[in-house]
C-alpha positions in Angstrom: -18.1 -27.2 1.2 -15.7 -26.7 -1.2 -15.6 -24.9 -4.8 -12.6 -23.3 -7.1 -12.2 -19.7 -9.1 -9.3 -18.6 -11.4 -7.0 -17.4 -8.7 -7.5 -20.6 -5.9 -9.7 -23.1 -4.4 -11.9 -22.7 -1.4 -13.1 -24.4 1.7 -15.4 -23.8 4.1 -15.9 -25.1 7.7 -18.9 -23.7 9.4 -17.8 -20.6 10.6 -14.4 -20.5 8.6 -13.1 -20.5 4.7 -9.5 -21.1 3.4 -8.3 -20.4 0.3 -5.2 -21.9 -1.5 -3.8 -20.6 -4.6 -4.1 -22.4 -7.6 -3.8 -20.2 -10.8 -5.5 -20.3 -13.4 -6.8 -18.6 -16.6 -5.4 -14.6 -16.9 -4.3 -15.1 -13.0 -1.4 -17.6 -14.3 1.5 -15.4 -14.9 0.2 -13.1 -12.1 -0.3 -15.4 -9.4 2.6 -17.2 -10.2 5.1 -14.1 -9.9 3.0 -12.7 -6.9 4.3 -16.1 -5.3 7.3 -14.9 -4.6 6.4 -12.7 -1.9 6.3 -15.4 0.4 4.1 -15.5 3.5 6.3 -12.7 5.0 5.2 -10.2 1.7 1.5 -11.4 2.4 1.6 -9.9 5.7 3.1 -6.5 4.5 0.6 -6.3 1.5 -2.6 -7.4 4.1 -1.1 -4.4 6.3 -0.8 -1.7 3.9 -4.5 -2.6 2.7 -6.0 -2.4 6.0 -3.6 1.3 6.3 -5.2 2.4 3.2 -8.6 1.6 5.1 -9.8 -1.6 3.0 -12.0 -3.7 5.2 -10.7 -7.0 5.2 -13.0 -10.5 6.6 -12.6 -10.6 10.6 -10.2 -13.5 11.4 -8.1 -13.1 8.3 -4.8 -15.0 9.1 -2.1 -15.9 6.7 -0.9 -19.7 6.2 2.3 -21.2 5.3 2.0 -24.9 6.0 2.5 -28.3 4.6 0.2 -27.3 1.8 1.6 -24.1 1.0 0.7 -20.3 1.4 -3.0 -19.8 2.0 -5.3 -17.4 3.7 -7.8 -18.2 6.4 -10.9 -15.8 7.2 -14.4 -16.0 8.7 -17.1 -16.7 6.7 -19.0 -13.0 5.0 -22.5 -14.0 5.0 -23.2 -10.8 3.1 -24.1 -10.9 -0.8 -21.8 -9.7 -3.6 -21.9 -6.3 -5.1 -23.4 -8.2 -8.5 -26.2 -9.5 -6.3 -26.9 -6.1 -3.9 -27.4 -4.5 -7.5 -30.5 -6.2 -8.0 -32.5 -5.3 -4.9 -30.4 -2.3 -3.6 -29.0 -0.5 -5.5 -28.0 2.4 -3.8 -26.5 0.5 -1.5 -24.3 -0.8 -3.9 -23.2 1.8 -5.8 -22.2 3.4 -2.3 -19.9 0.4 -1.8 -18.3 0.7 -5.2 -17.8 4.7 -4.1 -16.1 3.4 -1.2 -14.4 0.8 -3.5 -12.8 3.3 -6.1 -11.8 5.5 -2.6 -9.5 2.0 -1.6 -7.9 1.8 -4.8 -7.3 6.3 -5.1 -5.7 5.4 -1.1 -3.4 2.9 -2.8 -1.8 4.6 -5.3 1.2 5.7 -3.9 2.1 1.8 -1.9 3.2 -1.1 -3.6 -0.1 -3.1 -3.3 -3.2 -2.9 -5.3 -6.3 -4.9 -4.9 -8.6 -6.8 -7.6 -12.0 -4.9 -8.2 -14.0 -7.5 -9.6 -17.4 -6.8 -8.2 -17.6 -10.5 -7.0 -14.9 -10.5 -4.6 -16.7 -7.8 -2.4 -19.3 -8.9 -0.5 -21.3 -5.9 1.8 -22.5 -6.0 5.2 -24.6 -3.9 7.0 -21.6 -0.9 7.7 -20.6 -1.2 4.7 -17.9 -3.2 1.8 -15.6 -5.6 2.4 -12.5 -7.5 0.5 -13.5 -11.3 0.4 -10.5 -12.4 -2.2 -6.8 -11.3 -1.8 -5.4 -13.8 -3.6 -3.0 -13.3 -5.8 -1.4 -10.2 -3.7 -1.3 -7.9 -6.3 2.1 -6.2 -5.7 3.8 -3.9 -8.5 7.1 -4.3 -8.1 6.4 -7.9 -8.9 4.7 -7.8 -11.6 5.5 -10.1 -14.6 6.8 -8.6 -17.7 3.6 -8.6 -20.1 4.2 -11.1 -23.3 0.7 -10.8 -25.3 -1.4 -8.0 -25.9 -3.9 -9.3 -23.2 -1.1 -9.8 -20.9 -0.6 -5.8 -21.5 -4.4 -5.2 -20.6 -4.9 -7.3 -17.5 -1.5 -5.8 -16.5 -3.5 -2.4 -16.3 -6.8 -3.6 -15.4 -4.4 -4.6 -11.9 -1.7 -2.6 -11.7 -2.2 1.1 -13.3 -4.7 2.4 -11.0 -6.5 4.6 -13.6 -7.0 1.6 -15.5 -8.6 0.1 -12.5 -10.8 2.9 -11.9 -12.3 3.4 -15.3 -12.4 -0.4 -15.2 -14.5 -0.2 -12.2 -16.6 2.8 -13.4 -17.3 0.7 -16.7 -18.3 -2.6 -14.9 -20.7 -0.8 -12.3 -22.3 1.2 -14.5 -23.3 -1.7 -16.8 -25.2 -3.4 -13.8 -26.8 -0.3 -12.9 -28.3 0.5 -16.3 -30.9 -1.3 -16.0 -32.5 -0.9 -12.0 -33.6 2.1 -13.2 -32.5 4.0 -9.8 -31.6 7.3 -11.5 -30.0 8.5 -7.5 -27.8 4.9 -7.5 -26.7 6.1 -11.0 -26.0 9.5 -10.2 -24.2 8.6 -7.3 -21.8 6.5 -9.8 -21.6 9.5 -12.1 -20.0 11.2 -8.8 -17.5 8.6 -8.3 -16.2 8.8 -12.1 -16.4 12.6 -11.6 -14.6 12.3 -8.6 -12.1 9.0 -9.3 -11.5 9.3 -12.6 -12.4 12.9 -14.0 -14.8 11.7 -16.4 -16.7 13.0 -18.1 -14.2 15.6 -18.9 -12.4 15.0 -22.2 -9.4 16.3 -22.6 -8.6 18.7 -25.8 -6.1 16.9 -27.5 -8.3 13.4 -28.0 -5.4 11.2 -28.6 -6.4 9.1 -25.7 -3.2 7.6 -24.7 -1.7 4.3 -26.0 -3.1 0.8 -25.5 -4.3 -0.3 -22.7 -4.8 2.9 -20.8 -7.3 4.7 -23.8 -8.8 1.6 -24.0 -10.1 1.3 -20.4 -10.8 5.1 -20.4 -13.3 4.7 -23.9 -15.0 2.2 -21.9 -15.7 4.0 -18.8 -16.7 7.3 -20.8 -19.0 5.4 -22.9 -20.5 4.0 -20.0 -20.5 7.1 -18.2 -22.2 8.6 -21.7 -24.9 5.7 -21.3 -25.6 6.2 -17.9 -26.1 10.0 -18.1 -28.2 9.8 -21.7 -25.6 11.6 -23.5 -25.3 8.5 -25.5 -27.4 5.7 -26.9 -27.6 3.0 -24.8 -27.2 0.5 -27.8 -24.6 2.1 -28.9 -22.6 2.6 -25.7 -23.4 -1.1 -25.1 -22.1 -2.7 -28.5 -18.7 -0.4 -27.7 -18.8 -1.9 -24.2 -19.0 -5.8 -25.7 -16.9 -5.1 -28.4 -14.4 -3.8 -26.2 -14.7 -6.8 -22.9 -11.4 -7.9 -21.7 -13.2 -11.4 -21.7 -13.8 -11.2 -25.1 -10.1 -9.9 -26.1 -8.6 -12.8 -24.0 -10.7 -15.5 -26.4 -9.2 -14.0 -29.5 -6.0 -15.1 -31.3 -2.9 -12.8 -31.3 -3.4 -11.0 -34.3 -7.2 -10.5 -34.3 -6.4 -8.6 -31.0 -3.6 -6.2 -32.8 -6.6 -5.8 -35.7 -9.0 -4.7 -33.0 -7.3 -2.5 -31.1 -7.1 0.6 -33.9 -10.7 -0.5 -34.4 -11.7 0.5 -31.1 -10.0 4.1 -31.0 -11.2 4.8 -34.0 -15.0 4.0 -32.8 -14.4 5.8 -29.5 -12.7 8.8 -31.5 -16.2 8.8 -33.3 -18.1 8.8 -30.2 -15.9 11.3 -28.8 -15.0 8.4 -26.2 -11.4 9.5 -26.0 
């Protein structure tokens, strides 16, 4: 079986998957610069994950072969935070606690991880990392060219971006289960993580991308606790995807930038 994402492709035989790198979409520029860390600075990133205490699949083992670099893992039979959501979701937000608690631990190294809830699956003790591919290292990071080059750059690198990112994301899929202790355990984690939902008194909110990412997490936080509408918190959310900002042309991104502060500065979002 066999299948392909943004950042690689994938194979799996019985027991075992590899992964190859193949870049694609906002992972391009990334991947391609995270290349030069070789097999040798896959190693050292894998090592100061697992130091940090981010469960990694059993069997992980690094390749460097005729076909190029690769990783090799067993297979994690267990489902992705997007699908535990739906049936458990205490459960999950207790993996996306222990989630925002990996990225806090890797602050200070020179290795971050990618937090889309889809790369995580969770077994019965608890989350693990299914995808490091690209090794997301900082001091090889590309220099940012567009303006969505400057948000993904956050979203993977600044770890409060990363964080409110997170917060944002999870609290969008538990919005609707309806499981006020799941979403009251997430308020924790942006209490704890991010600080939210304290504003601070000066509402300037930073420059783009880092007030961007932290509107987005406060509105969520806002929608999750009632404090706001949940329509309103929503359209901010949608209006404010980094999906949606990749599709749009150069200068419809620059419009809708000061569009966005000045809704979150009405919402008291900054």
């Amino acid at each position: 079986m066999s299948g392909r994402t943004e950042s690689g492709v994938l194979e799996r035989d019985g027991a075992s998957v590899t992964k190859r790198p193949s870049w694609r979409g906002p992972y391009a520029r990334i991947g391609s610069a995270m290349t030069a860390a070789g097999a040798e600075g896959l190693h050292a990133h894998l090592q100061i994950l697992s130091a940090a205490g981010v469960r990694l699949p059993d069997g992980l083992v690094v390749l460097d072969d005729e076909k190029g670099l690769g990783v090799r893992h067993q297979w994690v039979a267990g489902p992705t935070l997007p699908e535990l959501v739906l049936w458990r979701p205490r459960r999950f937000a207790a993996a996306v606690a222990e989630l925002a608690a990996w990225v806090s631990a890797l602050a200070p190294t020179d290795a971050r991880i990618d937090t889309n809830l889809t790369n995580v699956c969770v077994l019965g003790d608890g989350p693990v990392l299914v995808d490091v591919l690209p090794p997301l290292i900082p001091s090889l990071r590309p220099t940012p060219v567009t303006l969505h080059d400057q948000l993904f750059d956050a979203l993977c690198f600044h770890v409060p971006s990363t964080l409110y990112a997170l917060v944002a994301y999870s609290a969008l899929r538990l919005r609707g289960c309806g499981d006020r202790q799941a979403q009251h355990r997430l308020l924790e984690v942006a209490e704890e993580h991010c600080g939210l939902p304290a504003r601070p008194a000066a509402r300037e909110g930073g420059p783009f991308p880092c007030f961007w990412f932290r509107a987005r997490a406060l509105a969520a936080v806002d929608m999750l606790s009632g404090a706001a509408m949940d329509t309103t918190a929503r359209a901010f959310l949608a209006y404010t995807s980094t999906t949606r900002f990749a599709e749009l042309a150069e200068d419809d991104r620059a419009q809708r930038i000061p569009h966005a502060r000045r809704t979150a500065e009405t919402w008291g979002w900054l």
